[in-house]
PLY file of the C-alpha trace (Angstrom):
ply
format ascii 1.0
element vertex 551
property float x
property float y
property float z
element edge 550
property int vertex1
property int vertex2
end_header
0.00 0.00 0.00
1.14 3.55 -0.68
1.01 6.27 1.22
-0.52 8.93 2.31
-3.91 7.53 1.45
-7.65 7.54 2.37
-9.24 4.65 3.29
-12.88 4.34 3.72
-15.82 1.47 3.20
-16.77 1.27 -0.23
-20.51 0.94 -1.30
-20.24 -2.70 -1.20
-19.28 -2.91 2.16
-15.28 -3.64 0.70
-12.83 -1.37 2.05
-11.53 1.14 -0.35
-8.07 2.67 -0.81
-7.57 5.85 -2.38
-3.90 7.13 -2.83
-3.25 10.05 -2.89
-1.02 10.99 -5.53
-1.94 13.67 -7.31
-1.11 17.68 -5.98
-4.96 18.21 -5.96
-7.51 15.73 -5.47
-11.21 16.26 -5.74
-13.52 14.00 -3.99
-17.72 13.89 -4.05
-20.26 12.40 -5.41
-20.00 13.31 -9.50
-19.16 9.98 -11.32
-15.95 12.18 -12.51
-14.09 13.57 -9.27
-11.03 11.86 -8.22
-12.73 9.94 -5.45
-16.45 8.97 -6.01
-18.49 8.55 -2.93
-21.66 6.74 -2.89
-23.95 8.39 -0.57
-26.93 10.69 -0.81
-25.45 13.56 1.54
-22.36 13.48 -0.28
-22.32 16.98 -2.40
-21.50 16.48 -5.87
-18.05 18.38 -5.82
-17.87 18.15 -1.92
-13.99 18.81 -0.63
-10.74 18.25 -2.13
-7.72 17.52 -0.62
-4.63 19.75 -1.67
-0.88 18.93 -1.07
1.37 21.57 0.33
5.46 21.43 0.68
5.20 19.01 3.25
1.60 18.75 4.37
-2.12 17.80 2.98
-4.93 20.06 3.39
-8.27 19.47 3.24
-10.60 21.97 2.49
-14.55 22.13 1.95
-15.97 23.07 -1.21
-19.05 24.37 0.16
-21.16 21.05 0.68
-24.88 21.14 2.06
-23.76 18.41 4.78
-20.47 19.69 5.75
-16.84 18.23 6.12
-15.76 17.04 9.57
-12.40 16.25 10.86
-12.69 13.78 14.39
-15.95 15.21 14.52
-15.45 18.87 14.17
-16.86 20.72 11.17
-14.01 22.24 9.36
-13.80 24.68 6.32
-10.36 23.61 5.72
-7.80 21.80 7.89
-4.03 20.79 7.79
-4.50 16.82 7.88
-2.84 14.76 10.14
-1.95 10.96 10.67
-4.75 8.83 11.40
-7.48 11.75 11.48
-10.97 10.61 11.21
-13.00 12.23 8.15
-16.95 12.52 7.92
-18.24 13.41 4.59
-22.17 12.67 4.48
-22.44 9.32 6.56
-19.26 7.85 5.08
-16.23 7.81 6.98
-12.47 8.14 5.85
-8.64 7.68 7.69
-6.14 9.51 6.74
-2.66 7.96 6.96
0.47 8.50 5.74
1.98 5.18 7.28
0.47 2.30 8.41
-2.84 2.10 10.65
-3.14 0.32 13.80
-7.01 0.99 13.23
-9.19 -0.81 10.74
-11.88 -0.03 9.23
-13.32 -3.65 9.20
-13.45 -3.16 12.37
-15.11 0.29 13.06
-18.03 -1.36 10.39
-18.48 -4.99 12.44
-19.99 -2.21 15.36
-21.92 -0.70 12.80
-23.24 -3.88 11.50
-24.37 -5.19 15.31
-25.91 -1.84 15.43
-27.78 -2.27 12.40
-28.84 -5.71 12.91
-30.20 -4.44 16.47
-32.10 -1.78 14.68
-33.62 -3.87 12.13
-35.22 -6.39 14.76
-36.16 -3.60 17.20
-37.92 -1.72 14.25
-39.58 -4.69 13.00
-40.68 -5.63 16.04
-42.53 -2.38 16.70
-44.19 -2.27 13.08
-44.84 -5.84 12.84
-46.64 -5.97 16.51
-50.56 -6.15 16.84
-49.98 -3.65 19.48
-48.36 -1.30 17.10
-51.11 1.54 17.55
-49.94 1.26 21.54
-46.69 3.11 20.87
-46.40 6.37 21.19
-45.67 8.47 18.15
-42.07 9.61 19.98
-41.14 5.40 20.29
-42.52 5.23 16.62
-40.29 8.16 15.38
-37.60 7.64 16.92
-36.86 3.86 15.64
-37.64 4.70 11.96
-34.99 7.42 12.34
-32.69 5.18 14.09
-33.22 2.43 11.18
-32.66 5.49 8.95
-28.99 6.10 10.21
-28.15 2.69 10.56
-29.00 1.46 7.13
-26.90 4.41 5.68
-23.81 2.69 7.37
-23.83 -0.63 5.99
-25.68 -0.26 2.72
-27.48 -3.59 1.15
-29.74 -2.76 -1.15
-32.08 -6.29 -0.87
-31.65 -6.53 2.17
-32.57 -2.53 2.37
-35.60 -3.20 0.32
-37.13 -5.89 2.08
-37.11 -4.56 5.55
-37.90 -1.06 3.93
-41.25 -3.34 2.40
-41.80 -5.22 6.01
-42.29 -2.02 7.79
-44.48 -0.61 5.02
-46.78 -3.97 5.42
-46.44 -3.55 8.99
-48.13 0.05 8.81
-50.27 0.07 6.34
-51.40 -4.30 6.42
-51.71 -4.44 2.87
-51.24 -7.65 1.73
-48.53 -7.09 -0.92
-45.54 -4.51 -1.74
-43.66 -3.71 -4.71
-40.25 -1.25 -4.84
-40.62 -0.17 -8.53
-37.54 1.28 -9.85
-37.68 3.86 -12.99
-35.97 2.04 -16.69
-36.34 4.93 -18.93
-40.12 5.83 -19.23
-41.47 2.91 -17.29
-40.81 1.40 -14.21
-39.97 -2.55 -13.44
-40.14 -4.95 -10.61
-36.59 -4.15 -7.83
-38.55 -6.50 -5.17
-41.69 -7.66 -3.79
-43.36 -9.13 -0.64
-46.44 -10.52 0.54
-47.85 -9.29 4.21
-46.03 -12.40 5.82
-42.68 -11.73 3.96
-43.03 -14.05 0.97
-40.79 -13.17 -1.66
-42.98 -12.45 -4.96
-41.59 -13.05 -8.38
-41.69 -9.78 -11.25
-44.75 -12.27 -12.45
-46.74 -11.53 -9.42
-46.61 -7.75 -9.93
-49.91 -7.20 -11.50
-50.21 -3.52 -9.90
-52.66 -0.55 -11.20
-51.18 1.22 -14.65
-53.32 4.00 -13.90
-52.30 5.01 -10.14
-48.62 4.39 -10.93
-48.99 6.35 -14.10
-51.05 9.29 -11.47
-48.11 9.14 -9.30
-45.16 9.25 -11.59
-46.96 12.18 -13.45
-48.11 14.56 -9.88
-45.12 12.85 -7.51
-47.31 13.01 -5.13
-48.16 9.86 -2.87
-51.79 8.43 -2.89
-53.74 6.68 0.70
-56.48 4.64 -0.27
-56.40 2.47 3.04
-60.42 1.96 3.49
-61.59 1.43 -0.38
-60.78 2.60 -3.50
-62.18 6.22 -4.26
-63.58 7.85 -7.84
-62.12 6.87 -11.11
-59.66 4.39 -9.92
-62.43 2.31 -8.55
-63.61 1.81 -12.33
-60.24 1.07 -13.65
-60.17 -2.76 -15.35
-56.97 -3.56 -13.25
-58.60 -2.86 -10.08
-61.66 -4.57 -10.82
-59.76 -7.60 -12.06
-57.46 -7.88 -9.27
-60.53 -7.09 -6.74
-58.15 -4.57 -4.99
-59.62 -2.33 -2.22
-56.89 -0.32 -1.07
-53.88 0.95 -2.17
-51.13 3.00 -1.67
-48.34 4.71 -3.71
-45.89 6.82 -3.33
-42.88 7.94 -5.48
-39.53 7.70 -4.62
-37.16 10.58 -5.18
-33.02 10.92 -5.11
-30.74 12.49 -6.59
-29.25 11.22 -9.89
-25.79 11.03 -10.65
-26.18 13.69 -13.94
-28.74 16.75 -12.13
-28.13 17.98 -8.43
-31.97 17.99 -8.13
-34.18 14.94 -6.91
-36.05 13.66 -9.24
-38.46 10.20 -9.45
-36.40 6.88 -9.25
-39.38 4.80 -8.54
-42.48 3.87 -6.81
-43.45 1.97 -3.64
-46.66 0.14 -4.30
-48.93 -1.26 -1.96
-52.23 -2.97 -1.99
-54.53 -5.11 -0.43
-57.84 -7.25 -1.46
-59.31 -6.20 2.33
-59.16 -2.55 3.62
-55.97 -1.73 4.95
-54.94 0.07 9.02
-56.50 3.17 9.34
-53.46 5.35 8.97
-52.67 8.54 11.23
-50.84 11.72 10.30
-47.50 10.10 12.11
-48.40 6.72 9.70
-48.48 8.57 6.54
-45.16 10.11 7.87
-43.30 7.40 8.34
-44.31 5.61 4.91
-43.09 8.97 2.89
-39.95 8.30 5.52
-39.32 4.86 4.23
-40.13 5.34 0.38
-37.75 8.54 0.78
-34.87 5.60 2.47
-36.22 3.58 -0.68
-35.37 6.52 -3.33
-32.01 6.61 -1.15
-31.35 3.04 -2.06
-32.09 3.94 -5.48
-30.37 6.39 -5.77
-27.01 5.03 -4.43
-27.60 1.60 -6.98
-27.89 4.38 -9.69
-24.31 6.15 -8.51
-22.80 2.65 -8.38
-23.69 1.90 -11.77
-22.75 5.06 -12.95
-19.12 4.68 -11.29
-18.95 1.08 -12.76
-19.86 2.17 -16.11
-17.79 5.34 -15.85
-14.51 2.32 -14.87
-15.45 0.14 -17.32
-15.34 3.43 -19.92
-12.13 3.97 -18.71
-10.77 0.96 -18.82
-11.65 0.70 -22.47
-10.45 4.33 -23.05
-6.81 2.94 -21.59
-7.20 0.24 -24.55
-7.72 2.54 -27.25
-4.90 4.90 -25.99
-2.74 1.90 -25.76
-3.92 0.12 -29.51
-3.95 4.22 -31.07
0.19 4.78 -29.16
0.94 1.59 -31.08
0.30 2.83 -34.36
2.77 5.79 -33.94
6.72 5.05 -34.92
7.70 2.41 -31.87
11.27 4.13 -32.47
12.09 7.15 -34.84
13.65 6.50 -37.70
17.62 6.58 -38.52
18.30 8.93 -41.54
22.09 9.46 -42.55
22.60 13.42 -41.67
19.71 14.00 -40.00
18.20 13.85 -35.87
14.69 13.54 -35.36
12.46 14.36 -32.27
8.68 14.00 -31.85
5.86 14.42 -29.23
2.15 14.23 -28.97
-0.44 14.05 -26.14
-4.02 13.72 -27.04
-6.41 15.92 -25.33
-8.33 12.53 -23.77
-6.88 9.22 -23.73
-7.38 9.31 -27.25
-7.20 11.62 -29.95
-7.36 13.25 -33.77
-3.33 14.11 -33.77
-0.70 11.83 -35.55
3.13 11.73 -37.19
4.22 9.28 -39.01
7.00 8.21 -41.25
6.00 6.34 -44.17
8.00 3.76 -46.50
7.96 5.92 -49.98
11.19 5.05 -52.27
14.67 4.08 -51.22
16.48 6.41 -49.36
14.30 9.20 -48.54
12.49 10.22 -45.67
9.21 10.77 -45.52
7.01 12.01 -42.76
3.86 13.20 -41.73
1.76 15.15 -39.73
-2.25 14.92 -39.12
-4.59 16.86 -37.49
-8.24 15.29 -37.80
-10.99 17.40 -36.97
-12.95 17.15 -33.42
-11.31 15.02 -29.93
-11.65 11.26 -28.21
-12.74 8.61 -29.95
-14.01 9.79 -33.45
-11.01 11.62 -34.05
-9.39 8.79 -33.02
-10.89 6.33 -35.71
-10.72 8.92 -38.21
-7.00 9.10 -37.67
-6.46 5.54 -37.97
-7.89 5.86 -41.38
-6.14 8.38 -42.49
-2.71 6.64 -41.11
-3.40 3.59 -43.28
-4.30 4.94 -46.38
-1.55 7.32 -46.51
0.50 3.75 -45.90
-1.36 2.54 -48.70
-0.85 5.56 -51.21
2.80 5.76 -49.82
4.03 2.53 -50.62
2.85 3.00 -54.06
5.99 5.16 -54.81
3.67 8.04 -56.18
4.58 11.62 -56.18
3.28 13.53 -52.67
0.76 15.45 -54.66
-0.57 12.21 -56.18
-0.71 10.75 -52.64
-2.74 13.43 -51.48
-5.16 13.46 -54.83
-5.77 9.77 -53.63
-5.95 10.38 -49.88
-8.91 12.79 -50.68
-11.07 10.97 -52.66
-10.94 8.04 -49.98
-11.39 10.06 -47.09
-14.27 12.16 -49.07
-16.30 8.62 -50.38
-16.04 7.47 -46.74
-16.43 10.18 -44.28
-18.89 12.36 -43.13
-18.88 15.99 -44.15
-17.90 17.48 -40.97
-14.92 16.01 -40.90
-11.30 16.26 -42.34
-7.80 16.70 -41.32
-5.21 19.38 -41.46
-2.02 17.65 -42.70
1.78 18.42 -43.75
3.71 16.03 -45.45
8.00 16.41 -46.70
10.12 13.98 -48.28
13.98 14.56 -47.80
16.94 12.80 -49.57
20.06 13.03 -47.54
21.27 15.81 -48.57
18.63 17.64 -47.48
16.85 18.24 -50.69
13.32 17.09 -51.38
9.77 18.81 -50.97
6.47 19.38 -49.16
2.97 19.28 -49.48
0.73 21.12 -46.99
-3.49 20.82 -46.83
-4.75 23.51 -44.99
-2.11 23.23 -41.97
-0.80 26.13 -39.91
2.59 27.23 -41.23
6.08 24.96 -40.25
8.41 26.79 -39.42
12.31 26.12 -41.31
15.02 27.58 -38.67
18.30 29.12 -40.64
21.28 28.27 -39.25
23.80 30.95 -40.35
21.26 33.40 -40.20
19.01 32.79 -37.08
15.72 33.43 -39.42
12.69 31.42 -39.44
11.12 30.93 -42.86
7.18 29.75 -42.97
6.14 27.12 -44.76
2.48 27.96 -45.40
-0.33 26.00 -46.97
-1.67 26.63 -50.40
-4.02 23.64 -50.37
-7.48 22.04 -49.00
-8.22 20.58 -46.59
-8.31 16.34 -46.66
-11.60 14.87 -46.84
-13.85 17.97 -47.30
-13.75 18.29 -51.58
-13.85 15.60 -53.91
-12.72 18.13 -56.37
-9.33 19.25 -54.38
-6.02 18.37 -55.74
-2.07 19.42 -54.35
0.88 20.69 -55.45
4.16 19.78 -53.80
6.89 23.08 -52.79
10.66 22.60 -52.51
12.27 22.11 -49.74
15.66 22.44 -48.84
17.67 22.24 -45.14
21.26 22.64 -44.88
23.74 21.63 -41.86
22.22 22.83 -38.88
19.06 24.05 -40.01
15.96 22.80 -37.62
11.92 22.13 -39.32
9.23 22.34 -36.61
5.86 20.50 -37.90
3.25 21.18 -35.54
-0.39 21.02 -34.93
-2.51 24.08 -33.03
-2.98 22.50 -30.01
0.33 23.74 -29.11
-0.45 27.77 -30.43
-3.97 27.13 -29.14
-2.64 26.71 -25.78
-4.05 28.63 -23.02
-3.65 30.57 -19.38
-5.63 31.04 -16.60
-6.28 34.13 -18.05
-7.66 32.74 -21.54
-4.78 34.29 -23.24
-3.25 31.68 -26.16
0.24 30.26 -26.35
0.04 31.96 -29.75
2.47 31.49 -33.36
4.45 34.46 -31.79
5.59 32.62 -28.44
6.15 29.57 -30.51
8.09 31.80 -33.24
10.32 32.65 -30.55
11.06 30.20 -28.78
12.28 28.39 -32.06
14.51 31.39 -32.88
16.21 31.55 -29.62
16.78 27.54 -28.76
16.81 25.93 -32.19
20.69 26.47 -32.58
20.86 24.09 -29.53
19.66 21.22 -31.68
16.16 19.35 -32.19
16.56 18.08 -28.62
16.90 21.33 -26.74
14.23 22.39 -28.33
11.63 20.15 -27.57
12.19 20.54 -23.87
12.11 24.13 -24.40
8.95 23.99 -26.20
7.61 21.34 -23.36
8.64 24.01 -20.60
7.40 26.83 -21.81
4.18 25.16 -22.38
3.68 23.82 -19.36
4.81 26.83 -17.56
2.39 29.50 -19.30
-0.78 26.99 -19.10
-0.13 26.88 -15.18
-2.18 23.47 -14.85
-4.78 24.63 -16.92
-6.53 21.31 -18.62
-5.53 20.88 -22.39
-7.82 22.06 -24.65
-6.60 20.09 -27.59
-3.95 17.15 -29.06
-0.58 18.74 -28.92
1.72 17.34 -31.55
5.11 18.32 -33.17
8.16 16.87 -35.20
11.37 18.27 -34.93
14.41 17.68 -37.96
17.63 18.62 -37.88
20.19 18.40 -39.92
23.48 17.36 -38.85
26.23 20.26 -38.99
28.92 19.68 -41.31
0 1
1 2
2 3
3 4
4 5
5 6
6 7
7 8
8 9
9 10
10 11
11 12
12 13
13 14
14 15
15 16
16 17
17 18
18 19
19 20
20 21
21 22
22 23
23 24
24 25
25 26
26 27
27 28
28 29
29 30
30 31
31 32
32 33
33 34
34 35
35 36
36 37
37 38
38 39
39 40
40 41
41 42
42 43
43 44
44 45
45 46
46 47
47 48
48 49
49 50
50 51
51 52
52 53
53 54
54 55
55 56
56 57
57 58
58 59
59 60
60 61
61 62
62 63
63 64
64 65
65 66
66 67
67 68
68 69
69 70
70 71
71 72
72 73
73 74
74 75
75 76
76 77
77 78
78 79
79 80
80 81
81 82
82 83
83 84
84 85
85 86
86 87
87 88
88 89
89 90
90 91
91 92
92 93
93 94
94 95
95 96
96 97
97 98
98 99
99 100
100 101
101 102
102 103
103 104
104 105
105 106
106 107
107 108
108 109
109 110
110 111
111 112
112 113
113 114
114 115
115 116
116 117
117 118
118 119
119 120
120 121
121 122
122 123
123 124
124 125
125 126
126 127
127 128
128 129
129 130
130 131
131 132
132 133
133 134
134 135
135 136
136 137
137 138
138 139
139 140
140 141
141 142
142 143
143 144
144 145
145 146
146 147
147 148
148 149
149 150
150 151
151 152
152 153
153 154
154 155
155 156
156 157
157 158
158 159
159 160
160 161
161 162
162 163
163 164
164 165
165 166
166 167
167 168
168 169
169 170
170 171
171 172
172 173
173 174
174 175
175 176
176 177
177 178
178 179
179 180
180 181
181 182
182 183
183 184
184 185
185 186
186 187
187 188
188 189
189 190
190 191
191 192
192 193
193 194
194 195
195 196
196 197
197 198
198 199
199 200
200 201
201 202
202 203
203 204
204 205
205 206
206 207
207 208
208 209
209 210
210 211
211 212
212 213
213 214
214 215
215 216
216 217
217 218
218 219
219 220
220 221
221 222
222 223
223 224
224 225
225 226
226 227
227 228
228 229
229 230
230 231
231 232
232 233
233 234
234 235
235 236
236 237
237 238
238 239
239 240
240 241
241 242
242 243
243 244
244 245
245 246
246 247
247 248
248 249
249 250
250 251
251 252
252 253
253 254
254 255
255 256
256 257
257 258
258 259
259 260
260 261
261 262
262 263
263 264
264 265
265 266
266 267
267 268
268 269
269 270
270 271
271 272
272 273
273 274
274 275
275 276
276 277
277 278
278 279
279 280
280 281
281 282
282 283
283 284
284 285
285 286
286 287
287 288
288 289
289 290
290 291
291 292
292 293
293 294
294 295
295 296
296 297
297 298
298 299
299 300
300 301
301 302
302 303
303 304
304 305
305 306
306 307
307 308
308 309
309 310
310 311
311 312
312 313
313 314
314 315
315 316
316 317
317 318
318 319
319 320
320 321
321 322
322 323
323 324
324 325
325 326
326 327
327 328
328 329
329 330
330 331
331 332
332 333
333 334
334 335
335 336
336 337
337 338
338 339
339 340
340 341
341 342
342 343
343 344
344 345
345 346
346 347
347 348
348 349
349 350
350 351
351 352
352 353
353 354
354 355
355 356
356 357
357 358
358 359
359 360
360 361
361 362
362 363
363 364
364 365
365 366
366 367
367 368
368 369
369 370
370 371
371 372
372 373
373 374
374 375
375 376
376 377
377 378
378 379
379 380
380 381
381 382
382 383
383 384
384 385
385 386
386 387
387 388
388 389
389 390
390 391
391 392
392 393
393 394
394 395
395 396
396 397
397 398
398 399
399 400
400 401
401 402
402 403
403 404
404 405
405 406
406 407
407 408
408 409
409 410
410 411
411 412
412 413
413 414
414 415
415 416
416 417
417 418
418 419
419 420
420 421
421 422
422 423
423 424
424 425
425 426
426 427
427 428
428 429
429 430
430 431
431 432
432 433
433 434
434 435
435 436
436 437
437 438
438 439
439 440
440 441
441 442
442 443
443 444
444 445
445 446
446 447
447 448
448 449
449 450
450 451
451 452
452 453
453 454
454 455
455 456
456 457
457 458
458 459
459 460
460 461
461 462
462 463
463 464
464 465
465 466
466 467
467 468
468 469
469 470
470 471
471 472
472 473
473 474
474 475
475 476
476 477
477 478
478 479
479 480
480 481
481 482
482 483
483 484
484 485
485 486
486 487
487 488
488 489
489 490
490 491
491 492
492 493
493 494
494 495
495 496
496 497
497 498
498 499
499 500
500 501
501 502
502 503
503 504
504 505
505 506
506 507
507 508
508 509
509 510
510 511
511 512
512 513
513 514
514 515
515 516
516 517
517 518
518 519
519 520
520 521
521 522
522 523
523 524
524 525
525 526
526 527
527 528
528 529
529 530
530 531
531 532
532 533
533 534
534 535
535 536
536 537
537 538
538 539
539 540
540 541
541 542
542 543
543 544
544 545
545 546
546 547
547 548
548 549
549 550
């Protein structure tokens, strides 16, 4: 295990460690933080936990339920050793070494407790002599079972006692927890009055008061016969129901910060139901809201599984996309090459390549495919093997383009196409280029210090059928330096929304290129990094670097 770390007990009832590696991490209940943490009064962004020289800090981002440090609300503390952190009902240790403390065995107290709230609860609700409690007894163990279920979260086992107790109240004969699939809403879990298990075949429920409480959200009490229209309805008729009661069941979904219907609790009875009090109807809306609780965590879980197994496909394509750029640069006589590229995601639009063309020459490219992640991605993979293709061919550049174009135009949509610049060089230095609607390279002059642009005079790829290219000369000499790049290195940007910019670039090549191709890329690396300041990157950042040996 690494340290320092977080440990708390994960959804599942699995402990959970987090390290803690990063300079900033962000913890909540958004499927996208750094730490996701399934529990209702978990905020969305709730604190994050920022590392100083040689401390950790945690601060509160404002949550509705508060961050506490052994017990103490905090707005933002200086962590230490083995501190105990509250976020919602979920607690967290802190270490930065090993901890004598486990958190197996903070939850085996937790699980007595619940287990002792459970029977005590049930044996309240279930009693014939429930009407002799007093409404403080009543209250007081439905908001102890509240509490107690939040610390060791099952969501059958949740659902079933959350269904005994609504039997017990109300002595309908059946219950259904309903959860919401889209625009409907299927069988979770059902029981009879005497806690028989019933099957998603036994739900033969009324259409019309589900459909009257999905559409108002309001609950509905029918306890001593069926009132109005619903008494007409075919499905109570058929099912010779007499009472009934429904209520929805609310949380809040991983995508809005609002509560909004997850399901329905249905209840109903072929004899009239308890006469239900104020305190009754109180404590049902208290158990279907513990019901939309349960919902709503199972919905946060399968968000954070699907969001894993996203990324964990993601890592896949980043890993099958890195292997289709040069495993090592090429060796051409006279000549040192350097490259980089980082895609904006795991996976991106941005690609160089060098490409088999004729005996000895060098030929390389590079792509910039319109839009980020995965299409770009595809699209890029295209583009790399038919320029294989075209390449191996031995055709002119131009005629490689011509070719390139119709193929990406018969088989692409037309929002998209690529940016591209492509150069051939003979060892000598001598050969050409053909750019197609890329930002300028930029040539570096060795006896001079003078940067010379190499701008585009053609289309872009993919977008015309009718486009065709025309290949410039190109010439570098000992010690001159190209720069190919793609505008997610000029696109670059502050804090302060300002843009790396040509300029900057323009610069930095004028002042460092005389160093050689590898000077320069950590230049351009530094510089980058330093005037972003940590701001997220906006878009693939790509560049080649060739320079020719010195005599």
């Amino acid at each position: 295990m690494k340290f320092p770390c977080l440990r708390v007990l994960g959804p599942k009832g699995v402990e959970q460690v987090y390290e803690i590696a990063d300079d900033e991490i962000l913890i909540g209940r958004k499927s996208d933080v750094d730490i996701v943490l399934v529990d209702p009064y978990v905020s969305r962004n709730h604190a994050k936990i920022l590392k100083e020289t040689e401390d950790y800090r945690l601060v509160d981002l404002k949550s509705t339920h508060g961050t506490f440090v052994n017990d103490q609300p905090i707005e933002q503390q200086v962590l230490n050793h083995g501190d105990r952190i509250r976020l919602g009902r979920l607690e967290l240790l802190f270490a930065t070494k090993q901890l004598d403390i486990t958190l197996s065995t903070l939850s085996t107290t937790a699980s007595d407790d619940l287990e002792k709230s459970m029977t005590q609860l049930t044996s309240v609700l279930a009693s014939a002599q429930y009407s002799d409690y007093s409404d403080l007894e009543k209250m007081n163990y439905i908001l102890d079972f509240q509490y107690q279920w939040g610390q060791q979260f099952s969501s059958e086992a949740t659902f079933q006692q959350i269904l005994r107790s609504a039997l017990s109240i109300s002595g309908a004969e059946r219950g259904f927890v309903l959860a919401k699939e889209e625009d409907t809403f299927e069988y979770s879990l059902g029981l009879t009055g005497e806690g028989q298990v019933l099957s998603q075949s036994d739900f033969h429920g009324s259409k019309t008061v589900v459909h009257q409480v999905s559409s108002t959200e309001e609950p509905v009490f029918m306890s001593e016969g069926i009132e109005g229209e619903l008494a007409q309805q075919k499905s109570i008729l058929e099912m010779n129901v007499r009472a009934v009661a429904c209520l929805p069941l609310k949380g809040i979904s991983s995508e809005l910060d609002k509560p909004q219907l997850l399901g329905i609790l249905y209840l109903d009875s072929t004899e009239t139901m308890h006469t239900l009090s104020g305190l009754d109807q109180k404590i049902l809306n208290k158990l279907a809201g513990e019901a939309g609780n349960v919902l709503e965590k199972l919905e946060m879980i399968r968000s954070f599984e699907e969001r894993k197994k996203f990324e964990q496909e993601l890592a896949i394509a980043y890993e099958t996309q890195k292997g289709l750029l040069p495993h090592s640069l090429p060796q051409f006589e006279n000549f040192h090459i350097c490259a980089f590229s980082e895609p904006t995601r795991y996976v991106g639009g941005d690609f160089y390549d060098f490409l088999e063309h004729r005996p000895n020459e060098l030929v390389g490219v590079l792509a910039d495919v319109s839009g980020k992640g995965v299409p770009a991605a595809l699209l890029s993979s295209l583009l790399q093997g038919a320029l294989d293709m075209e390449c191996r061919s031995g055709a002119p550049l131009e005629e490689v383009l011509d070719q390139v174009n119709k193929f990406l135009y018969a088989r692409t949509a037309a929002n998209n196409f690529v940016t591209l610049f492509i150069f051939s060089l003979n060892s000598q230095g001598k050969g050409k280029f053909v750019s197609a609607g890329h930002n300028p390279a930029y040539l570096f002059r060795a006896p001079t210090d003078e940067i010379e642009e190499l701008a585009s005079d053609g289309l872009i790829l993919g977008a015309f059928d009718f486009a065709s290219y025309q290949s410039h000369a190109l010439q570098l000499n000992p010690g001159d330096v190209l720069l190919v790049y793609s505008d997610g290195v000029t696109d670059a940007a502050n804090p302060q929304g300002e843009m790396f910019g040509e300029e900057r670039l323009r610069e930095i090549v004028r002042s460092s290129a005389s160093a050689g191709a590898e000077v320069l890329e950590k230049r351009i690396l530094d510089s980058l990094e330093q005037f972003t300041q940590g701001m997220p990157q906006t878009d693939d950042i790509t560049f080649v670097l060739l320079e020719a040996a010195k005599g």
